[in-house]
C-alpha positions in Angstrom: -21.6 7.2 -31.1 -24.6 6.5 -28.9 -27.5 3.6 -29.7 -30.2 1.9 -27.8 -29.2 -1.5 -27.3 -31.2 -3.9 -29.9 -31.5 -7.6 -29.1 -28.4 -9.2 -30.1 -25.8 -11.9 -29.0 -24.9 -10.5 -25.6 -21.2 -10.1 -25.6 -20.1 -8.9 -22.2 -20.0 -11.9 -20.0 -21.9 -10.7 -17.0 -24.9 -9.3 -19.4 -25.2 -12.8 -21.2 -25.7 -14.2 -17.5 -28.1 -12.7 -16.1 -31.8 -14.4 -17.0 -33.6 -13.9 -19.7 -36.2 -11.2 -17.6 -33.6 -9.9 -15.8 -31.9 -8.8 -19.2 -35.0 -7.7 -20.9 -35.3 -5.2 -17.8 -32.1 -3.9 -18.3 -31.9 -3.6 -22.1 -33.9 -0.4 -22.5 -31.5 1.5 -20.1 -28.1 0.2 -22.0 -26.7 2.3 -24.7 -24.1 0.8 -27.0 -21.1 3.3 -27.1 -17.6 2.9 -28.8 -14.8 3.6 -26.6 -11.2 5.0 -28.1 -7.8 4.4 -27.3 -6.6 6.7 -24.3 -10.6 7.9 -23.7 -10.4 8.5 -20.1 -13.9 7.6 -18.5 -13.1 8.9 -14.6 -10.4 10.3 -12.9 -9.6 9.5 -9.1 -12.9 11.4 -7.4 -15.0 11.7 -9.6 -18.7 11.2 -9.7 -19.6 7.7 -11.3 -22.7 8.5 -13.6 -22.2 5.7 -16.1 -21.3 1.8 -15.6 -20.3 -0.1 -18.5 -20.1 -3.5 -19.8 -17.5 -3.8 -22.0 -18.1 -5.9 -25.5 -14.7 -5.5 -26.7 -11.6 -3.7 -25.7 -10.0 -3.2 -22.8 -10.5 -0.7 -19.6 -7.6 0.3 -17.1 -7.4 1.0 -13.3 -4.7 3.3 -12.7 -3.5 4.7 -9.4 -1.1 7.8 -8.7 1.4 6.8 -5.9 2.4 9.3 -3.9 5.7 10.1 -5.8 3.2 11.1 -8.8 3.5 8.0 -10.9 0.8 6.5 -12.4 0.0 2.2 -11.6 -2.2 -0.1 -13.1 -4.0 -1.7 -10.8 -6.5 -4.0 -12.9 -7.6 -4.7 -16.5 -11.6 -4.8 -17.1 -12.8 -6.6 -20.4 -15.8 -8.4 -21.5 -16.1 -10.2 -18.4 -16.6 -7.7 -15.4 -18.0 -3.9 -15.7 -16.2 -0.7 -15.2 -17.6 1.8 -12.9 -17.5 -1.0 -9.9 -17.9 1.2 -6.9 -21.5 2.2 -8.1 -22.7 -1.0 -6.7 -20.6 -0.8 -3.7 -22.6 2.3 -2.9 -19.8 4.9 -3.9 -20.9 7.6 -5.7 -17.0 8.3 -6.8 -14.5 6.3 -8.1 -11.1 6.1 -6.1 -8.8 5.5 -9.3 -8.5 6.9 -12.9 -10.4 4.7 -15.4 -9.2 4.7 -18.7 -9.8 2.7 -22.0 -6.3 0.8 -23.3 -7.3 -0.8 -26.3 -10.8 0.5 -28.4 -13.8 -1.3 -28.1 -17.5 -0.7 -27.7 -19.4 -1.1 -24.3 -23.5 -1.0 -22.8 -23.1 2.0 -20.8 -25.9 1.8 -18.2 -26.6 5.5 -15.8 -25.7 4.6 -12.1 -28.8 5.1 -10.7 -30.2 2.0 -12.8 -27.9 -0.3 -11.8 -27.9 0.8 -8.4 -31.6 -0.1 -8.1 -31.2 -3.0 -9.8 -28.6 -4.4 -7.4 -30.7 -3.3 -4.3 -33.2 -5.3 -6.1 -31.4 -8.8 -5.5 -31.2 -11.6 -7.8 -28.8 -13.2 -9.9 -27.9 -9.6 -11.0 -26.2 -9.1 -7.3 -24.8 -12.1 -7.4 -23.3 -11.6 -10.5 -21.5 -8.4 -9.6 -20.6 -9.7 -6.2 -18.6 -12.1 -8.3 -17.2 -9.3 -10.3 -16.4 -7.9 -7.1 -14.4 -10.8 -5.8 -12.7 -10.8 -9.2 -11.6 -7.4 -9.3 -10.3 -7.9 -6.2 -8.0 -11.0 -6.9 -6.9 -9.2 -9.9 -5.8 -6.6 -7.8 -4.2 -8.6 -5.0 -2.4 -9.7 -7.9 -1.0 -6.4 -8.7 0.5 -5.9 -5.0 4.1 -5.7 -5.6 3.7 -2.1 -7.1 2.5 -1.1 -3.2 5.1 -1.7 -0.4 2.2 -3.7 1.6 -0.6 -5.6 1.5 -2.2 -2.8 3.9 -1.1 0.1 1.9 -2.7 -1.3 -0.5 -6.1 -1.7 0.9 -5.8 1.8 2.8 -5.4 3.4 -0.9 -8.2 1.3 -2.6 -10.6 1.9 0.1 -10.3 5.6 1.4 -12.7 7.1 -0.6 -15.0 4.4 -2.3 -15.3 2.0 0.5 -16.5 2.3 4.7 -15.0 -1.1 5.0 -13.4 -3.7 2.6 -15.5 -5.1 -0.1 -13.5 -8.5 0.2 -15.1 -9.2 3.3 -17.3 -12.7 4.4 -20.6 -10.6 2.8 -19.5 -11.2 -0.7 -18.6 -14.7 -0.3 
């Protein structure tokens, strides 16, 4: 199910922060979509077309190791976005993103948000602290990785030319 998004009581926490103008800029662009159990959004590689603020639910991370299992590497609710490594300027996502427990979202094209993060703002500042967050989250999650550095290596390879956790988001 696909709507425009019609003024409402902004649920996911960074939405409900930007300003008032910044929002009203945005809101034509966001579609309200309902996200089921198990959906998977993007597999390791793929293109990133979509970001998504999530209302309700829960969205999953996942890595393969090498041996083939599959690791969770965050949990995205209402308070961040999944599709991250849009505004990082990836055009692919370097895990699997999948949806754990239903929900709806604001799905927003990549290119929109993209521009609007160039643009500056509290918008940027709002998904640099996403950023940060996602990060801690998964620092969080290192035990599953037999180092801090393999760890990085894997997040990074593909999405990232240097670590996002750097002094420039801070």
């Amino acid at each position: 199910m696909v709507a425009t998004a019609k003024p409402y009581a902004v649920k996911n926490r960074l939405l409900a922060a930007l300003p008032h103008e910044e929002y009203k800029r945005l809101q034509p662009q966001l579609e309200l979509v309902q996200l089921s159990k198990r959906r998977t959004l993007y597999e390791s590689g793929d293109r990133i077309r979509h970001a998504y603020f999530l209302n309700s639910g829960m969205g999953s991370l996942l890595a393969l190791t090498q041996g083939g299992a599959t690791v969770e590497i965050a949990m995205v609710g209402n308070e961040g976005m999944l599709g991250l490594p849009v505004i990082l300027r990836a055009h692919s996502t370097p895990y699997r993103i999948m949806i754990q427990m239903p929900g709806d979202a604001m799905r927003i094209k990549a290119e929109v948000i993209r521009a609007e993060f160039k643009r500056g703002g509290v918008s940027r500042n709002a998904a640099r602290l996403d950023t940060i967050r996602f990060w801690t989250k998964v620092r969080r999650n290192r035990p599953m990785f037999s180092s801090t550095a393999e760890m990085f290596r894997f997040l990074s390879k593909s999405a990232h030319p240097r670590p996002v956790y750097s002094e420039t988001l801070l």
